[in-house]
C-alpha positions as CSV (number, residue, x, y, z in Angstrom):
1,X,14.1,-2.2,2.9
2,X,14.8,-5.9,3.2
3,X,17.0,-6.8,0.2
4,X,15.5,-8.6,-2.1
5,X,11.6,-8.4,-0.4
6,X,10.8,-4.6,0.1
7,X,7.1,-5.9,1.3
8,X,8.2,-7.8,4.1
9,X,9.8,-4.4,5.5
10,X,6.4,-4.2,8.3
11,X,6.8,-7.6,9.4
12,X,10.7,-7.0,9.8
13,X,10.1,-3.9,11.9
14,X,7.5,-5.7,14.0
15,X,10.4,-7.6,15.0
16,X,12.6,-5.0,15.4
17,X,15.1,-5.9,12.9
18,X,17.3,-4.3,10.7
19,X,15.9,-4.6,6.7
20,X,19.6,-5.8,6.0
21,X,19.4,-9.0,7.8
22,X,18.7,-12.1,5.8
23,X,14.9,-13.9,5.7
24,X,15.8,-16.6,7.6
25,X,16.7,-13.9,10.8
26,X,12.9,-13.2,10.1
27,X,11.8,-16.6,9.9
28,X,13.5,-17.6,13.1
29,X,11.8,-14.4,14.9
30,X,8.6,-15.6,13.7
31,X,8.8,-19.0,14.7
32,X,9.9,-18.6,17.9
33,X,6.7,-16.0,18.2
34,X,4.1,-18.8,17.2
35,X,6.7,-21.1,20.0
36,X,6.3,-18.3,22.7
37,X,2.1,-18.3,21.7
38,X,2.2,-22.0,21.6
39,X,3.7,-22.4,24.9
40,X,1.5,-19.2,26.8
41,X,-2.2,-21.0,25.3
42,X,-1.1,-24.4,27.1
43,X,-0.2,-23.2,29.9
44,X,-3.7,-21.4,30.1
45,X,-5.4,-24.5,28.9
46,X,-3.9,-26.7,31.9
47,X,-4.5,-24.7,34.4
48,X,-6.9,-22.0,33.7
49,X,-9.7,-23.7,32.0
50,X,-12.8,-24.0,34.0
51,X,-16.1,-25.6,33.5
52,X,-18.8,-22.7,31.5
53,X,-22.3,-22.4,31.7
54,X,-24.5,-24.9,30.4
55,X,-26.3,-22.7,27.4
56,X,-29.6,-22.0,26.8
57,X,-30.5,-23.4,23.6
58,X,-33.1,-26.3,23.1
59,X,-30.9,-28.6,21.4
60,X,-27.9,-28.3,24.2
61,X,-30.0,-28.7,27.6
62,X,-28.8,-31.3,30.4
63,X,-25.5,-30.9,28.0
64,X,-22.5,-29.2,30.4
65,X,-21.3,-26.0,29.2
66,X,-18.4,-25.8,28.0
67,X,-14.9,-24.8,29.5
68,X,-14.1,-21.3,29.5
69,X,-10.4,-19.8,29.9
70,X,-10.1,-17.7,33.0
71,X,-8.1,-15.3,30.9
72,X,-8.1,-13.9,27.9
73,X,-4.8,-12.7,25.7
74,X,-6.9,-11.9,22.5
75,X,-7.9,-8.4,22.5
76,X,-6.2,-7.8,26.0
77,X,-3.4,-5.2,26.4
78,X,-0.6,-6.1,28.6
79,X,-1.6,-4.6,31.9
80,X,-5.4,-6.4,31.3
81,X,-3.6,-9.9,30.4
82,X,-2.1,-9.1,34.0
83,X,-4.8,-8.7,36.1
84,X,-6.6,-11.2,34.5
85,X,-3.9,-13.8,35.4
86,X,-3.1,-12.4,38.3
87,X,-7.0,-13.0,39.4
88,X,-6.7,-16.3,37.9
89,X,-3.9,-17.7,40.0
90,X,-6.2,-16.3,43.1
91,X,-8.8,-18.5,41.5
92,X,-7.0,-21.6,40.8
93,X,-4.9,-21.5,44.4
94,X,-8.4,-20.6,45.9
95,X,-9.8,-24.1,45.0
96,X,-6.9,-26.0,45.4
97,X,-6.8,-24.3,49.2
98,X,-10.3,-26.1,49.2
99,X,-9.3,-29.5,48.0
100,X,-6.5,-29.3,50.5
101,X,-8.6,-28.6,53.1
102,X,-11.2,-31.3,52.1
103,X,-8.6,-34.1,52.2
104,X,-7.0,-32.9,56.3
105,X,-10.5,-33.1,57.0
106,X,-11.2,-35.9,55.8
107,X,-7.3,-37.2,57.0
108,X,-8.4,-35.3,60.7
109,X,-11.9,-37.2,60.7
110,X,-10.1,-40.2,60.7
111,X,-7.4,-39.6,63.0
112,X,-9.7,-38.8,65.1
113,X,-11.2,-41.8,65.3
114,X,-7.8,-43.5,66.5
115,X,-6.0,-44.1,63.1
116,X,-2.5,-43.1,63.2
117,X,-2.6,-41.2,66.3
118,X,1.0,-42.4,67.6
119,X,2.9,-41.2,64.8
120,X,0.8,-38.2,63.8
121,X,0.6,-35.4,66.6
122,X,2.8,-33.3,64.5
123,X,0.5,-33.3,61.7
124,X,-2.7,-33.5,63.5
125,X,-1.6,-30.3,65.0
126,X,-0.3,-28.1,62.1
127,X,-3.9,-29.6,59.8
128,X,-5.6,-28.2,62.7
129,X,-4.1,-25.1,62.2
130,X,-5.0,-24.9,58.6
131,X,-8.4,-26.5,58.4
132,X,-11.6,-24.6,60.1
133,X,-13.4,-26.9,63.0
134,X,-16.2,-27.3,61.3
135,X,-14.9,-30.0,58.5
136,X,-13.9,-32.6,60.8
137,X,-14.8,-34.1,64.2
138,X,-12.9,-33.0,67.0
139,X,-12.1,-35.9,70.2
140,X,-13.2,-34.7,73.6
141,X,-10.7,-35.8,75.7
């Protein structure tokens, strides 16, 4: 039992610690928990937050919906928390492979059309490579 606190004796154990060592061992564990927490939910609220469904009720319509986390810590076990995040990085890279390929195609459009052609072969070859035909103009030689 902690010394002088015999109630606190589930929380110490939740940390794994001994009942002899002093409250502010326990204090310490704790705060860098809520640190740890604090640090995990802003990580998922700068990159995993996407845009929700707009709802249904009367007094919210043309309103957006609002953002949704694609994951979900509260509730989840470990191995859930996982997959979920592990699908969530295949979401996130996903649409930034689509911005990417948005902007060569855009870059390739205009390449195309003479700008930078001299100093850009390199590039024009390897955005090729990485960008389907079909979102910029090729030059017929």
């Amino acid at each position: 039992m902690p010394k002088h606190q015999p109630e606190l004796a589930p929380i110490y154990n939740v940390f794994g610690l001994s009942s002899n060592h002093e409250l502010s061992t326990l204090l310490v564990n704790v705060e860098n928990s809520k640190r740890f927490s604090d640090l995990l939910h802003a990580v998922e609220r700068e990159f995993f937050m996407v845009p929700g469904e707009p709802s249904d009720e009367p007094e919210d319509e043309g309103l957006p919906g609002d953002y949704e986390c694609l994951v979900n810590s509260w509730g989840s076990t470990e191995s859930e928390y996982l997959k979920q995040f592990r699908a969530a990085l295949e979401t996130i890279a996903s649409e930034e492979v689509k911005a990417l390929r948005r902007a060569l195609g855009g870059m390739l459009f205009a390449f195309d059309d003479g700008v930078g052609r001299e100093w850009s072969q390199d590039l024009l070859d390897f955005a090729r490579k990485v960008t389907p035909a079909v979102e910029f103009k090729r030059v017929t030689p």
